[in-house]
ZAVEX-554314 format. One line per 8 residues: number of its first residue (from 0); for each residue x, z, y negated of N, C-alpha, C. Coordinates in Angstrom, 2 decimals, padded with zeros to 5 digits. Atoms other than C-alpha are relative to their C-alpha. Layout:
% ZAVEX-554314
NUM	X,Z,Y,X,Z,Y,X,Z,Y | ...
END
This chain:
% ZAVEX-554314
0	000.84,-000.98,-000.68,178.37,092.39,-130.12,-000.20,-000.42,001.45 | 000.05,000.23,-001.36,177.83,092.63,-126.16,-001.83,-000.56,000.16 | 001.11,-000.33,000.17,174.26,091.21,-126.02,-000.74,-000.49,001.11 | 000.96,000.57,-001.40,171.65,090.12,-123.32,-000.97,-000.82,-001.01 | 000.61,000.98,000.45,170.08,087.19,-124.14,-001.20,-000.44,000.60 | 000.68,000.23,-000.62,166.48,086.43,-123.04,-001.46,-000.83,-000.64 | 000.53,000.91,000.50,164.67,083.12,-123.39,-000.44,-001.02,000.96 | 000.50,001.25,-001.40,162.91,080.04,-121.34,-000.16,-001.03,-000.33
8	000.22,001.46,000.24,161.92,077.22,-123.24,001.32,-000.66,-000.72 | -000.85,000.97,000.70,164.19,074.22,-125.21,-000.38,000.74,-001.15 | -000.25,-000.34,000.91,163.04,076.26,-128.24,001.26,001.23,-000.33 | -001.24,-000.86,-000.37,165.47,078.87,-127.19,001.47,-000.01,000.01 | -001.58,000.83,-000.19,168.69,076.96,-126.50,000.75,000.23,-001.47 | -001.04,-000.28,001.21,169.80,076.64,-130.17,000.30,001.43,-000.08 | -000.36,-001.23,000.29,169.66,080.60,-130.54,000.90,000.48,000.91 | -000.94,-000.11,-001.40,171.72,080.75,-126.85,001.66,-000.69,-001.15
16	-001.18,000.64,000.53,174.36,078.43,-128.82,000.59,000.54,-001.10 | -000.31,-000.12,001.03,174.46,079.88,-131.60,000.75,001.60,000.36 | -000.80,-001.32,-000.60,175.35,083.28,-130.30,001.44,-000.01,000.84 | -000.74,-000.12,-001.03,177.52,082.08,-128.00,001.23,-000.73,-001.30 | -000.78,000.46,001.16,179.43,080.14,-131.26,000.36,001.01,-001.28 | -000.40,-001.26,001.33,179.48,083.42,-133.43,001.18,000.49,001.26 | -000.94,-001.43,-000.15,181.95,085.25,-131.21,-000.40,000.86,001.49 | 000.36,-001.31,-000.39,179.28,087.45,-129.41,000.39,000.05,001.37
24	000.16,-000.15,-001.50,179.56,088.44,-125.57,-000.81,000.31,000.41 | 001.43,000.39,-000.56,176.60,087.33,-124.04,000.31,000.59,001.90 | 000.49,-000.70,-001.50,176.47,090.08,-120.75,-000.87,-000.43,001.12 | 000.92,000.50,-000.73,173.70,088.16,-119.38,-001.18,-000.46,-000.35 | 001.14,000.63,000.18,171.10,085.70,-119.79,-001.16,000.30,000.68 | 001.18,000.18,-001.02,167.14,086.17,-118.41,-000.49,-001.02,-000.64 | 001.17,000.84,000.10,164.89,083.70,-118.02,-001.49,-000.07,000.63 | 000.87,-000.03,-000.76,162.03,082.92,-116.55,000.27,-000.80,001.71
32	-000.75,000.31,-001.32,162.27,081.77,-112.66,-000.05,-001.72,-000.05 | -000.09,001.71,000.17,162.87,077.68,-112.04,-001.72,000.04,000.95 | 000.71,000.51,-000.17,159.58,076.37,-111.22,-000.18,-001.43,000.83 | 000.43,000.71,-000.31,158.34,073.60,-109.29,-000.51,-001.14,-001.39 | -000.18,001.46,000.87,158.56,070.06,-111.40,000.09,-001.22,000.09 | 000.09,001.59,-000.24,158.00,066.36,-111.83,-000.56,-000.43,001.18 | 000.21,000.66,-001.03,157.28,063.82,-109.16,000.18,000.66,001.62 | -000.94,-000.68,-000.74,159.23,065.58,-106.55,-000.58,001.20,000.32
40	000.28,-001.10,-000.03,157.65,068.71,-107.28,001.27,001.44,000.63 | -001.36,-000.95,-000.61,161.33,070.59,-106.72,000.28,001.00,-001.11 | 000.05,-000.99,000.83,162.19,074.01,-108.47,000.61,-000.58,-001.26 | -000.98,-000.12,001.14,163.61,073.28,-112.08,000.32,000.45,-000.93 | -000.43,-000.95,000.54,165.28,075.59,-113.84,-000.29,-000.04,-001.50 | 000.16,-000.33,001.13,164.37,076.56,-117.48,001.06,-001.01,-001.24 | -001.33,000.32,001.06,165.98,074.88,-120.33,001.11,000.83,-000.14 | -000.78,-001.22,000.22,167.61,078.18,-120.80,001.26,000.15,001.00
48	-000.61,-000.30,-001.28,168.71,078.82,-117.37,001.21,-001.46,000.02 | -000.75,001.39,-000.46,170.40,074.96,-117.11,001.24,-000.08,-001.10 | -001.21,-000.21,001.24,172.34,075.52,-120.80,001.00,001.43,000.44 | -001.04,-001.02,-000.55,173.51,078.95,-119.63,001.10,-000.64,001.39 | -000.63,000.55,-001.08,174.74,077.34,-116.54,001.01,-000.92,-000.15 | -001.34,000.70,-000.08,176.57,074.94,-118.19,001.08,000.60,-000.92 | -001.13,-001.08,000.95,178.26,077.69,-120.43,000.90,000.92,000.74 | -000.68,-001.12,-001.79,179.14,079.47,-116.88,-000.52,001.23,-001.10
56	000.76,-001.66,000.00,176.84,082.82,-118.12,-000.56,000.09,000.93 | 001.43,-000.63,-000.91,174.87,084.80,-115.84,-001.19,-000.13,-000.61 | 001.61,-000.24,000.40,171.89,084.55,-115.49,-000.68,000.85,001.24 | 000.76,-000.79,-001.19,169.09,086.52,-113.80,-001.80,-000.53,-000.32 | 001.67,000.11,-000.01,165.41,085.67,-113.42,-001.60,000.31,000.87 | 000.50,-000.60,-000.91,163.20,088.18,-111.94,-001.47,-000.51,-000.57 | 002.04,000.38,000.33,159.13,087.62,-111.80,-000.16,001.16,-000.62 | 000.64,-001.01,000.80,158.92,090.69,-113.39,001.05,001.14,-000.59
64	-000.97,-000.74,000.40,160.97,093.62,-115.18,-000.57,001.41,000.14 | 001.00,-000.61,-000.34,158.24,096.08,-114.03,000.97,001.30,000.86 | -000.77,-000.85,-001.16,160.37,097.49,-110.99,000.73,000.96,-000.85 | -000.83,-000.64,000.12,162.78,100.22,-111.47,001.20,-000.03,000.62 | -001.54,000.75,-000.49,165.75,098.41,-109.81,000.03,-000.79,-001.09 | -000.13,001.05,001.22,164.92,095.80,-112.28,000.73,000.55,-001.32 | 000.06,-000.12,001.52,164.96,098.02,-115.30,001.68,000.87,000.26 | -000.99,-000.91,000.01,167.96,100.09,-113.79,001.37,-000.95,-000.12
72	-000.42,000.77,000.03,169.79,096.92,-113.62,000.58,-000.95,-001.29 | 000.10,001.02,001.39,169.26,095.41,-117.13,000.88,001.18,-000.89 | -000.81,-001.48,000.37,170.18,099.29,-118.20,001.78,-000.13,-000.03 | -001.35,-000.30,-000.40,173.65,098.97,-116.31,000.93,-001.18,-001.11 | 000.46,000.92,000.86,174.09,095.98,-118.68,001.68,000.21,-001.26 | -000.51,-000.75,000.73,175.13,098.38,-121.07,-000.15,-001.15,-001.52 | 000.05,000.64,000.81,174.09,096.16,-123.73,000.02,000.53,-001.67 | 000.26,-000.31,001.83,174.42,096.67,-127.99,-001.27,-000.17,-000.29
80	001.74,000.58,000.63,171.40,094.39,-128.45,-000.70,-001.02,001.09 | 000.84,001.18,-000.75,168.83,092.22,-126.68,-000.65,-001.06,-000.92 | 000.70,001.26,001.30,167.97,088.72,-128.60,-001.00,-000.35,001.00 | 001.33,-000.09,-001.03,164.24,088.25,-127.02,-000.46,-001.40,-000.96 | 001.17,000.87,000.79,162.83,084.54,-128.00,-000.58,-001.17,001.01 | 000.46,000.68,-000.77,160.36,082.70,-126.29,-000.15,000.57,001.57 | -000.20,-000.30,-001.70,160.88,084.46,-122.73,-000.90,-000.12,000.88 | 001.29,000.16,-000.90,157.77,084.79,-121.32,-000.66,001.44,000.89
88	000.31,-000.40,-000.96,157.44,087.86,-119.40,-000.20,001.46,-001.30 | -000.31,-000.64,000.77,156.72,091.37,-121.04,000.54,001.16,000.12 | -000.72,-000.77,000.17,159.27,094.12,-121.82,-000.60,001.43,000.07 | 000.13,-001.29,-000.07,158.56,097.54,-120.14,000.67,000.88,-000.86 | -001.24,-000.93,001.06,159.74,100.71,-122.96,001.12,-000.06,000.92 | -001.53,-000.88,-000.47,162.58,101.61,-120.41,001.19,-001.47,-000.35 | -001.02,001.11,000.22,163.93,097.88,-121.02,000.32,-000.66,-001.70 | 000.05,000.16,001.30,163.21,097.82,-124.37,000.86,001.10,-000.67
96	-001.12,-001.34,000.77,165.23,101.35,-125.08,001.36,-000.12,000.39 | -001.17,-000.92,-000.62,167.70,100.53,-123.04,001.47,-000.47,-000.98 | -001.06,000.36,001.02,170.18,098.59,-125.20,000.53,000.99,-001.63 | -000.35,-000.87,001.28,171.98,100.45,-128.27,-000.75,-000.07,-001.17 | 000.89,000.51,001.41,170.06,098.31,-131.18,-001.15,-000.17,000.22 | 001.27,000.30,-000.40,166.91,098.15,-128.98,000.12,-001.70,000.21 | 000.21,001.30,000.00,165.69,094.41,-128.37,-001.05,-000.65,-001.35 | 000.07,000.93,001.39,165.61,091.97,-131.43,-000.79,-001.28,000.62
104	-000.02,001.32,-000.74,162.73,088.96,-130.81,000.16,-000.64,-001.63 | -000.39,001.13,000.86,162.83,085.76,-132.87,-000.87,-000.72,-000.08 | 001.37,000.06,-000.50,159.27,084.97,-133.46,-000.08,-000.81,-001.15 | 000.33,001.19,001.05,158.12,081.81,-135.22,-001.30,-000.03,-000.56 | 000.87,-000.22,000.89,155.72,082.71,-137.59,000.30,001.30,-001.36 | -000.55,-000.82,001.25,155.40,084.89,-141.04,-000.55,001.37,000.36 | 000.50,-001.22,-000.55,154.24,088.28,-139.21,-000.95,000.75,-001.48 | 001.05,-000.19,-001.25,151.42,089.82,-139.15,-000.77,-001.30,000.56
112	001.41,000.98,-000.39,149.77,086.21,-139.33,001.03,-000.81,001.28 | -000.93,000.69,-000.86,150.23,084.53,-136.19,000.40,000.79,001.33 | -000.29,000.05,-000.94,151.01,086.88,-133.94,-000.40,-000.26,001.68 | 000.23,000.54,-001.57,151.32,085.96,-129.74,000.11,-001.22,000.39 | -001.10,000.98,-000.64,151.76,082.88,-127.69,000.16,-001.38,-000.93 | -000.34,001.08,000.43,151.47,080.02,-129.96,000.01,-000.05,-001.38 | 000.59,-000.10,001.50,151.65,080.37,-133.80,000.81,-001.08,-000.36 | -000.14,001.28,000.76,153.31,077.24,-134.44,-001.26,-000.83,000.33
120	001.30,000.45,-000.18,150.00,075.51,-133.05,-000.86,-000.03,-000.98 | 000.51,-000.48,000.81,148.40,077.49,-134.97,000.10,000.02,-001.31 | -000.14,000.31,001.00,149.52,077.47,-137.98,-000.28,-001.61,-000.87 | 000.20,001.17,000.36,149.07,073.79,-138.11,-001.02,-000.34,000.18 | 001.01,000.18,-000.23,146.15,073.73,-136.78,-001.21,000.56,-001.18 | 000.68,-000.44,000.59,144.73,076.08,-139.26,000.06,-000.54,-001.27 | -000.19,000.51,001.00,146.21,074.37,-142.04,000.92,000.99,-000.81 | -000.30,-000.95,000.52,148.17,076.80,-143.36,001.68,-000.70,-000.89
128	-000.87,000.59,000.40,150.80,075.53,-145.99,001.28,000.60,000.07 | -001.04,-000.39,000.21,153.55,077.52,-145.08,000.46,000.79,001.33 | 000.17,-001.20,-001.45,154.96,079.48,-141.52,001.72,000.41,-000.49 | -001.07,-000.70,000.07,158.50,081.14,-140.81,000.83,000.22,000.76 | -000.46,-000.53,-001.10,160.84,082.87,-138.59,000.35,001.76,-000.82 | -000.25,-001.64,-000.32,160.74,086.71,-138.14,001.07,000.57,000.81 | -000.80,-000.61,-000.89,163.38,088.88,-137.07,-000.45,001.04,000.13 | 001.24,-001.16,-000.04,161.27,091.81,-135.24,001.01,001.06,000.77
136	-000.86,-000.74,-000.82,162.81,094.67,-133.86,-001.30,000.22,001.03 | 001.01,000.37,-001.01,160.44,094.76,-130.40,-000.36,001.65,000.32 | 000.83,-001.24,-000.68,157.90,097.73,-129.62,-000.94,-000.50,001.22 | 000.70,-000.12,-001.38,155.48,098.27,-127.11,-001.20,-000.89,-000.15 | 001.15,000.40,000.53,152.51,096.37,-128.89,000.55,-001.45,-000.08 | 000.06,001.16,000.35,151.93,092.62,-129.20,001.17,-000.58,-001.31 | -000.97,000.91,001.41,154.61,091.14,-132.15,-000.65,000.75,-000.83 | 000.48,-001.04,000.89,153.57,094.43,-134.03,001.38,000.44,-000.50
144	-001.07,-000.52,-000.14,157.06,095.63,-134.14,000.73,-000.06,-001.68 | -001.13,000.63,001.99,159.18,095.77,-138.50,000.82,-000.59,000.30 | -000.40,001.41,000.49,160.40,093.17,-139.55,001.21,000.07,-000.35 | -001.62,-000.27,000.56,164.34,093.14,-139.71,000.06,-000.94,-001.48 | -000.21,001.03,000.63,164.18,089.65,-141.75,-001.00,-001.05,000.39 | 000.96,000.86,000.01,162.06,087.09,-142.51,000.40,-001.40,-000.96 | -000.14,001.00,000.81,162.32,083.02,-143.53,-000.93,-000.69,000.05 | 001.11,000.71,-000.16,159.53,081.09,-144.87,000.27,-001.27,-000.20
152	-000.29,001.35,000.36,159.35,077.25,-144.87,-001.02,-000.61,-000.32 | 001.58,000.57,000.03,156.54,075.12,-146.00,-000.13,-001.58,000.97 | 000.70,000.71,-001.21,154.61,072.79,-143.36,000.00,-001.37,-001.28 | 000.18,001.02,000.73,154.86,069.20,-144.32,-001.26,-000.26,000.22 | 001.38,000.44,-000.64,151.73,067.12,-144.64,-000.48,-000.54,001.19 | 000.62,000.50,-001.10,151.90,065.27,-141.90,001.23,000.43,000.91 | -000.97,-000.84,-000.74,154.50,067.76,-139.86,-001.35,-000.05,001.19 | 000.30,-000.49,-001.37,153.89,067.74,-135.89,000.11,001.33,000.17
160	-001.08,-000.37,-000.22,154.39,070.49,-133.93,001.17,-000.03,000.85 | -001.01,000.12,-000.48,157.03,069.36,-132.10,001.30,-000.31,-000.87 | -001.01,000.24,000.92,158.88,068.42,-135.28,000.43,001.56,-000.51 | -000.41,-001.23,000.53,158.47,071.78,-136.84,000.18,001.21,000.87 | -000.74,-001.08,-001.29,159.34,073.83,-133.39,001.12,-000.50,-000.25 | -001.27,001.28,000.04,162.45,071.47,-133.90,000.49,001.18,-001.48 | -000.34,-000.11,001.20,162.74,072.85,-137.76,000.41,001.85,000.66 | -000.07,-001.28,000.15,162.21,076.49,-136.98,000.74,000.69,001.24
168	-001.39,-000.66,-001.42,164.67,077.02,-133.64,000.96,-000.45,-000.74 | -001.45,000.37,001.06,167.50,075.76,-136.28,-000.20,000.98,-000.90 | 000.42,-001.08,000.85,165.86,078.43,-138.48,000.31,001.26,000.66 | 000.11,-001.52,-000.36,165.84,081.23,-136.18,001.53,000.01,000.50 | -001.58,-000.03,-000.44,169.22,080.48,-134.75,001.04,000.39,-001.13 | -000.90,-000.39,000.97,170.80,081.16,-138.20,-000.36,001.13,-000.55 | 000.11,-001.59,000.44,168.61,084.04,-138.66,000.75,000.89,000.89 | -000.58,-001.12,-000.79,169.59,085.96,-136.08,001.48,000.22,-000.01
176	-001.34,000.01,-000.02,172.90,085.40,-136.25,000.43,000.54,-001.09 | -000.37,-000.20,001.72,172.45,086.10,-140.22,-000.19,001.72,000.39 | 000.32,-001.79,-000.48,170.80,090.05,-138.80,001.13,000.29,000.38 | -001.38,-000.71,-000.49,173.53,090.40,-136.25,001.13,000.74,-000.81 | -001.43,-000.14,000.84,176.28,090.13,-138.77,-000.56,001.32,-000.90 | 000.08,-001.01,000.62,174.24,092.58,-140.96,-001.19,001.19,000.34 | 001.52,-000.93,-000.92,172.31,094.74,-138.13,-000.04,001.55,-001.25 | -000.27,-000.85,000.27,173.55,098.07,-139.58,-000.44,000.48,-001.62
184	000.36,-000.28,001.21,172.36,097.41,-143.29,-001.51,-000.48,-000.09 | 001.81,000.96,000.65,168.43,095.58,-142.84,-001.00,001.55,000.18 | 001.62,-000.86,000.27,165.68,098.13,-143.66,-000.86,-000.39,000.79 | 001.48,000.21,-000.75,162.46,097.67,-140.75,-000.92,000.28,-000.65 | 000.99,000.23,000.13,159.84,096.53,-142.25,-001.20,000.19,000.33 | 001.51,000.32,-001.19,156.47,097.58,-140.91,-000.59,-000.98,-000.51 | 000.84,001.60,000.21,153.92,094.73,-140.93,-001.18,000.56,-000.77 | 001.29,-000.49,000.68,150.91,095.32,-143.14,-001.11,-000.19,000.73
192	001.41,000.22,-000.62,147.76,095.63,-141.81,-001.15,-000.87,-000.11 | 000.60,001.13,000.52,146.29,093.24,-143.62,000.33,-001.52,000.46 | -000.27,001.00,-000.05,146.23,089.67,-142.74,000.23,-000.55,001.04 | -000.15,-000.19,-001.43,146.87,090.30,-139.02,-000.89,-001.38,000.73 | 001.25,001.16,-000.80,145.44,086.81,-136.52,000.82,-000.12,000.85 | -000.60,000.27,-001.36,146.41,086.06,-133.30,000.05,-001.24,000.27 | -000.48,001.03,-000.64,147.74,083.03,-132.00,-000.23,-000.18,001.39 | 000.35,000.00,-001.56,145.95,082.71,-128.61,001.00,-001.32,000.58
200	-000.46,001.67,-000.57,147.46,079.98,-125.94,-000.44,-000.86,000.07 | 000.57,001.58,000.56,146.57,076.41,-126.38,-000.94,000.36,001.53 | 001.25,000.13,-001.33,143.32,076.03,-124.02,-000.24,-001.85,-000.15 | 000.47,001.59,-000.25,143.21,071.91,-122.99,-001.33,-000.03,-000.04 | 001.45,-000.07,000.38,139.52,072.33,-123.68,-000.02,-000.65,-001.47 | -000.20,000.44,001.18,140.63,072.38,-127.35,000.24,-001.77,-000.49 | -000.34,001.39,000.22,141.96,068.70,-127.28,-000.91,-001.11,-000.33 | 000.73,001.25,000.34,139.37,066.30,-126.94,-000.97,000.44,-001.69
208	-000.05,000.73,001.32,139.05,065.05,-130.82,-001.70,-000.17,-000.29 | 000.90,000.21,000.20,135.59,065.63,-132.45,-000.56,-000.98,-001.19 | 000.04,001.06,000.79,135.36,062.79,-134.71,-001.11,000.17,-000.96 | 001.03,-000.18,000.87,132.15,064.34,-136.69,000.45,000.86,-000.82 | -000.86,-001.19,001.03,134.64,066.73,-138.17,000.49,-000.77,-001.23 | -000.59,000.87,000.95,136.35,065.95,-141.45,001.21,-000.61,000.22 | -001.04,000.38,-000.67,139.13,063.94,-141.52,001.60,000.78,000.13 | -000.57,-000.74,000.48,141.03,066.86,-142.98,000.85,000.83,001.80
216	-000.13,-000.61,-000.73,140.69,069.01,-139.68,000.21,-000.64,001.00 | -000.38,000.96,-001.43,140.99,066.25,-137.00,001.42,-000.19,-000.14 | -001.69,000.36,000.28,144.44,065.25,-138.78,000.75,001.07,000.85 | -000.31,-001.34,000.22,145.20,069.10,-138.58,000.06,000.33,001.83 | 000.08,-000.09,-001.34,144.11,069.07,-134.62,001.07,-000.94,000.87 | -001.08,001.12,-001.35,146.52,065.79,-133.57,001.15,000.40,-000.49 | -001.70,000.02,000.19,149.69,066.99,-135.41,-000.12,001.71,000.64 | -000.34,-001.67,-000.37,149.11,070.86,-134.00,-000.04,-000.31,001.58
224	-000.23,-000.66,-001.96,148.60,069.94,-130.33,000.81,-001.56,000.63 | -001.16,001.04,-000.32,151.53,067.12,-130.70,001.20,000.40,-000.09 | -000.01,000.71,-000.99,153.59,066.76,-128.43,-001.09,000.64,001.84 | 000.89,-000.31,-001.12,151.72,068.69,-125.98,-001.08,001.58,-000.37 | 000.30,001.09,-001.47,149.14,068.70,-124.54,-000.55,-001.24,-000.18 | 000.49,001.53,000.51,147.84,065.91,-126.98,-001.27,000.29,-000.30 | 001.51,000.40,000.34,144.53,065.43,-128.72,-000.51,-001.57,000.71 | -000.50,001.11,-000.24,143.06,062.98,-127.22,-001.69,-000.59,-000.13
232	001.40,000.46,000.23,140.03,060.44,-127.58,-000.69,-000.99,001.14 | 000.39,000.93,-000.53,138.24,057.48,-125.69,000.05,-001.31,-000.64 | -000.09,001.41,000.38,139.08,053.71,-126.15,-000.77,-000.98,000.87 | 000.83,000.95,-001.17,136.22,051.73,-123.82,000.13,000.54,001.31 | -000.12,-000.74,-001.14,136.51,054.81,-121.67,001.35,000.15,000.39 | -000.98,-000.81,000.07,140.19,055.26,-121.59,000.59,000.84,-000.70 | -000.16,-000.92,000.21,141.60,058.18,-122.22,001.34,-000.09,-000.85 | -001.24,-000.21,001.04,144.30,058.29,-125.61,000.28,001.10,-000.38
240	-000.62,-001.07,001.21,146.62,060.53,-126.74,-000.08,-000.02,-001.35 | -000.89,000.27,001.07,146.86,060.70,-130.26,000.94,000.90,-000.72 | -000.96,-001.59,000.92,150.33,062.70,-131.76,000.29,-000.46,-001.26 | -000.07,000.15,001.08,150.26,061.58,-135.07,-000.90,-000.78,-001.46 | 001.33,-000.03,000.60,147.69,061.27,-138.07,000.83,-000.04,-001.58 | 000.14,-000.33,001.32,147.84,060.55,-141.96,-001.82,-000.27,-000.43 | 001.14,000.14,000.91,144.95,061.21,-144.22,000.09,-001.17,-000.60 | -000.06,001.24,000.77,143.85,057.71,-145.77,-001.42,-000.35,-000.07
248	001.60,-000.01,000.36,140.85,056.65,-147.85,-000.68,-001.04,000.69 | 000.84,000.83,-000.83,137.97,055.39,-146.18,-001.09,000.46,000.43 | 001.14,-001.13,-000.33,134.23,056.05,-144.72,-000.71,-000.97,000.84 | 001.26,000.80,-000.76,131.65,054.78,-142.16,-000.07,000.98,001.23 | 000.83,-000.52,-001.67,129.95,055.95,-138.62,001.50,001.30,000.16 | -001.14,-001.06,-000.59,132.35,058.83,-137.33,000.51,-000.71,001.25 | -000.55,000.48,-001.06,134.97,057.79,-134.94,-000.21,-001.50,-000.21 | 000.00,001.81,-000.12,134.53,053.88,-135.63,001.39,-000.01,-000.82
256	-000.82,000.34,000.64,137.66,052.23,-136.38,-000.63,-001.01,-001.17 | 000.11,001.31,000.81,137.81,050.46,-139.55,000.72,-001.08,-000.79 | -001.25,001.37,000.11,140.80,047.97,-139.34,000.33,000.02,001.34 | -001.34,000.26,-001.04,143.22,046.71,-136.99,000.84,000.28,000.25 | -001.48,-001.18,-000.66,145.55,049.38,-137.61,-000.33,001.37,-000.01 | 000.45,-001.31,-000.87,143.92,052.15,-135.75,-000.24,001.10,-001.53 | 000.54,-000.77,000.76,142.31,053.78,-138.83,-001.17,000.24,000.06 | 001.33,-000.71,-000.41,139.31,056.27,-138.05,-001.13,000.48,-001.38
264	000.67,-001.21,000.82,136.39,057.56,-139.88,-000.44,000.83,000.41 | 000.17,-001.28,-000.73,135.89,060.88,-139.27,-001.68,000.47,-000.64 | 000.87,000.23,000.81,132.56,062.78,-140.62,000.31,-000.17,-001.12 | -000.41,000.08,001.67,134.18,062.94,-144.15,001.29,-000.43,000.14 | -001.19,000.63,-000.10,137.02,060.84,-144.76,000.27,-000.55,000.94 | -000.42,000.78,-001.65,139.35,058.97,-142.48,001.46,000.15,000.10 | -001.08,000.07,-000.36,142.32,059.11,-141.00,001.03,-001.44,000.89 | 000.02,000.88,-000.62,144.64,056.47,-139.88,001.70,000.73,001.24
272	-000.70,-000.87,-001.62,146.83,057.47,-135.94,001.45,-000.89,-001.01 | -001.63,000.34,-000.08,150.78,057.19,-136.53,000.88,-000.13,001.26 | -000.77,-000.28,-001.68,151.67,057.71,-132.67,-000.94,-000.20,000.80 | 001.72,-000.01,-000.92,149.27,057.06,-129.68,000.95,000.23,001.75 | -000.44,000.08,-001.44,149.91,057.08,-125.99,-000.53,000.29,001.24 | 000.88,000.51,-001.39,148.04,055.88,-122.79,000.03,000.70,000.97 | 000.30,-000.77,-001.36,147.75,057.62,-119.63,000.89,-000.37,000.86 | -000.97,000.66,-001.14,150.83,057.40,-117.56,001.38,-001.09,-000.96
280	-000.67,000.16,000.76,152.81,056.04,-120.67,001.02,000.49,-000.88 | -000.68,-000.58,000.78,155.45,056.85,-123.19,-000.95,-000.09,-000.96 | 000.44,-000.12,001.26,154.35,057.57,-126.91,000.64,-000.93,-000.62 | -000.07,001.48,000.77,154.28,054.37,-128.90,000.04,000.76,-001.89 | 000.42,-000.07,001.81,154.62,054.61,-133.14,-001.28,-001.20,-000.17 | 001.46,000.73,000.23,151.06,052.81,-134.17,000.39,-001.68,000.17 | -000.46,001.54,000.17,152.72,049.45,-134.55,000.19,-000.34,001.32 | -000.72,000.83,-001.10,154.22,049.01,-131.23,-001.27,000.45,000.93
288	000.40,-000.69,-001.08,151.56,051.03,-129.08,-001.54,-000.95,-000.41 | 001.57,001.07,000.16,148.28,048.40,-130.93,000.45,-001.53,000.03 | -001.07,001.23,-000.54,151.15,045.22,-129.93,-000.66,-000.43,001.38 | 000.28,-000.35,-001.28,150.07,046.27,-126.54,-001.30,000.33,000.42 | 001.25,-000.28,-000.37,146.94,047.59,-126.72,-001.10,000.16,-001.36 | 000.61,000.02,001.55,145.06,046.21,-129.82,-000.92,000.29,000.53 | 001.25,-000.49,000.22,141.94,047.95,-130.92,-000.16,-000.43,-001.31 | 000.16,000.05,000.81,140.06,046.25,-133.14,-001.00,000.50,-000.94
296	001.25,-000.81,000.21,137.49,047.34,-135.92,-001.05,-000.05,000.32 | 001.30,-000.19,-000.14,134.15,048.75,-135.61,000.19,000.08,001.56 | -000.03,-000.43,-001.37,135.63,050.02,-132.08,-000.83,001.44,-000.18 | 000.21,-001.42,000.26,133.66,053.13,-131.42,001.06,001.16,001.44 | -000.63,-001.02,-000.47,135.94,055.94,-130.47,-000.93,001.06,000.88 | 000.43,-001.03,-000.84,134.84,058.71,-127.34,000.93,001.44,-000.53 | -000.72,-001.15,000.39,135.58,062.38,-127.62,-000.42,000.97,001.37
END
């Protein structure tokens, strides 16, 4: 199929590859525009944008799709289908009609729950034993759009999300590719009305770690906002990441460690950190990162 491909983050890339390994003819990539980055602060281009580039595709990356050069442009295209995941920007009807199959996104969650900018977060955050990938055919409304196809996976216990963004861009990359092959036979799904939650964007407010919580929901807070932007706590007034958490039995003061290998009590239960990482550091596994910077018990933890 001739398709326009439009995506921005590293969760994106596998579904770019994977299209581009079925066969299809990828007309043109969008992204979002290169940004200002690192030390340097110099524009750098999208994951998206830098993999297309080394595939020699076009690409295009306007601030907006709003215009009517823009949309007359994407039009000329002449596209079958549009694969929409992750992109960032949102799809006026005239760019959304203009392709033959309409635009297909690739939305990581089990629709209706979940939808908007972050439902892998979310989902982990909420606890929820199970998320997905949706194949949506795209309307005018928020990730309202039926459901071409749908795959559910279940959330490990102590699943990041950076592990399971990892799981479910290998997921959606074989869905879509699984639709493509059978656009012409999937039934659209509408979404039920029932069950509907939104996935707002991560607010860094959320992060700092309330240690009077159980240990259930603190776990639930360091593996949902790991790898970024980090939960994070106080160690004698510095400021820790922590990206990784098992549940493990135990009880006293909230936030006091009670060993030598960075195990917390929370208000109920305790948890002990699997990953940590300092301010201006890499991310250590618990062993190597309390080598360096032992904390011992009956430390009291900040939040």
């Amino acid at each position: 199929m001739r398709i326009v491909f439009m995506g921005s983050p590293e969760f994106s890339v596998p579904v770019l590859d994977a299209l581009v390994s079925g066969g299809h003819d990828i007309a043109c990539v969008y992204c979002q525009p290169p940004r200002p980055a690192g030390r340097g602060k110099k524009d750098r281009p999208t994951p998206v944008h830098a993999r297309a580039a080394e595939l020699a595709l076009p690409v295009r990356h306007p601030a907006s799709l709003k215009s009517g050069e823009e949309q007359a442009k994407f039009a000329a295209l002449e596209a079958d289908v549009a694969v929409v995941v992750a992109y960032g920007l949102i799809l006026p009807q005239a760019v959304l009609d203009a392709p033959r199959h309409g635009c297909l996104n690739i939305h990581a969650s089990l629709l209706p729950r979940w939808r908007g900018a972050a439902p892998i977060h979310r989902a982990i955050m909420a606890g929820d034993a199970e998320t997905g990938i949706c194949i949506m055919q795209m309307g005018a409304g928020l990730d309202t759009g039926p459901v071409l196809l749908r795959r559910a996976t279940p959330i490990g216990a102590e699943e990041t999300t950076g592990e399971l963004h990892d799981r479910l861009s290998k997921i959606g990359a074989k869905a879509i590719a699984e639709a493509l092959a059978n656009l012409p036979n999937l039934a659209p799904e509408p979404q039920p009305e029932e069950g509907v939650t939104y996935a707002s964007k991560i607010d860094k407010a959320e992060a700092a770690i309330d240690w009077t919580l159980p240990a259930e929901e603190v776990s639930r807070l360091i593996r949902g906002l790991a790898p970024f932007p980090g939960a994070w706590t106080t160690v004698e007034g510095e400021r820790i990441k922590l990206l990784g958490a098992t549940l493990v039995a135990g009880e006293g003061p909230a936030g006091t460690t009670l060993d030598d290998a960075f195990t917390v009590a929370c208000g109920s239960g305790a948890l002990r950190v699997t990953r940590a990482q300092r301010a201006g550091k890499g991310a250590q596994d618990v062993g190597t990162f309390l080598r360096g910077n032992p904390i011992p018990a009956d430390t009291q933890l900040g939040g």
